[in-house]
C-alpha positions as CSV (number, residue, x, y, z in Angstrom):
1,X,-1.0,-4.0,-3.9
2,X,1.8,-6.7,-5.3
3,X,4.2,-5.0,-3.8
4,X,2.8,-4.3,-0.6
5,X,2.1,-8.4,-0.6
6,X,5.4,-8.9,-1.1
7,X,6.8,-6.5,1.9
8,X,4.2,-8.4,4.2
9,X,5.7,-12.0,2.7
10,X,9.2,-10.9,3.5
11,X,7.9,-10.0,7.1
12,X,6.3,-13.7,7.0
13,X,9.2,-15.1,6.3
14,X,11.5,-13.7,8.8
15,X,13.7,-11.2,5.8
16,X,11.7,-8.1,7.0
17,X,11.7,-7.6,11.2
18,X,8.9,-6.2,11.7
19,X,6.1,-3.9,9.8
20,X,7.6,-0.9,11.8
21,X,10.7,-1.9,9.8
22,X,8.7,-2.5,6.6
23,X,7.0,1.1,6.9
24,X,9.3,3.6,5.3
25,X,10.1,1.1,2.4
26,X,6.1,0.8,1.5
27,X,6.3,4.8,2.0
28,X,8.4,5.1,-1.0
29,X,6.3,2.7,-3.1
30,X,3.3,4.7,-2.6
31,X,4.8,8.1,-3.5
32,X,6.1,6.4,-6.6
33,X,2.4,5.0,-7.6
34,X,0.9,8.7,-6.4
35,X,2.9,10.0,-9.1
36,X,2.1,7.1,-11.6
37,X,-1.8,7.8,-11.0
38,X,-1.3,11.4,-11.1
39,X,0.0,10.8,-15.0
40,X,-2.5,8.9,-16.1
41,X,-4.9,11.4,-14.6
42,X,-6.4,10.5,-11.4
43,X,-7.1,13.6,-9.2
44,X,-7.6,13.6,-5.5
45,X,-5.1,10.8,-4.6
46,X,-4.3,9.6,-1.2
47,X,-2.2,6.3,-0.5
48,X,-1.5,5.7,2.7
49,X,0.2,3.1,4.5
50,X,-0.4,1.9,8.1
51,X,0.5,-0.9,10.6
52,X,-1.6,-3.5,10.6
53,X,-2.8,-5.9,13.6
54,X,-1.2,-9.4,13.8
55,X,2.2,-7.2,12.5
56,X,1.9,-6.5,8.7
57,X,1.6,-3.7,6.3
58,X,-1.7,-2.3,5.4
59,X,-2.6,0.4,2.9
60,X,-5.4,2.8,2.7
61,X,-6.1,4.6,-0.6
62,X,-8.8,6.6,-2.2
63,X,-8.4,9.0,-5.4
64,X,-10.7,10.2,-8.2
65,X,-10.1,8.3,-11.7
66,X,-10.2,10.5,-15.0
67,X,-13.9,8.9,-15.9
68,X,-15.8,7.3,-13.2
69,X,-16.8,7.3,-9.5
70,X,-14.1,7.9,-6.9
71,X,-12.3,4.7,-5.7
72,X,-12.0,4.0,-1.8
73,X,-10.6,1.1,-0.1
74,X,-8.6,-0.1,2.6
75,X,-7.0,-3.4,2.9
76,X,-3.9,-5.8,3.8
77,X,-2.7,-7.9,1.6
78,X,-0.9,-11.1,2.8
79,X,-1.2,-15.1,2.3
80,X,-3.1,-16.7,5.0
81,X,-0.1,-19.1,6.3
């Protein structure tokens, strides 16, 4: 989620142009934490990023932790300017 805060600050800010132009960069970061979670053991996983209303980044994940019940969540995280 710190990075995706970060891409959405960036758009904030003016470095990033848009969340359409932010997409494919947060693409990447989830592959690279599917494969992280998939080492540690988590089964099932799904991370998905999407464009959010009022133009940032939003990510929707779910996946199956070695011990415990199935995490599920969707959310955008940004600073409230």
């Amino acid at each position: 989620m710190g990075e995706v805060f970060e891409v959405n600050e960036r758009i904030l800010s003016g470095d990033i142009c848009s969340n359409k132009t932010a997409l494919p960069r947060v693409r990447k970061l989830c592959e690279h934490y599917a494969k992280m979670y998939f080492k540690v053991g988590c089964a099932n996983i799904q991370l998905e990023p999407y464009i959010a209303a009022g133009g940032w980044v939003g990510i929707t994940y779910s996946y199956d932790p070695p011990e415990g019940e199935p995490i599920v969540a969707s959310c955008v995280p940004r600073r409230f300017p």
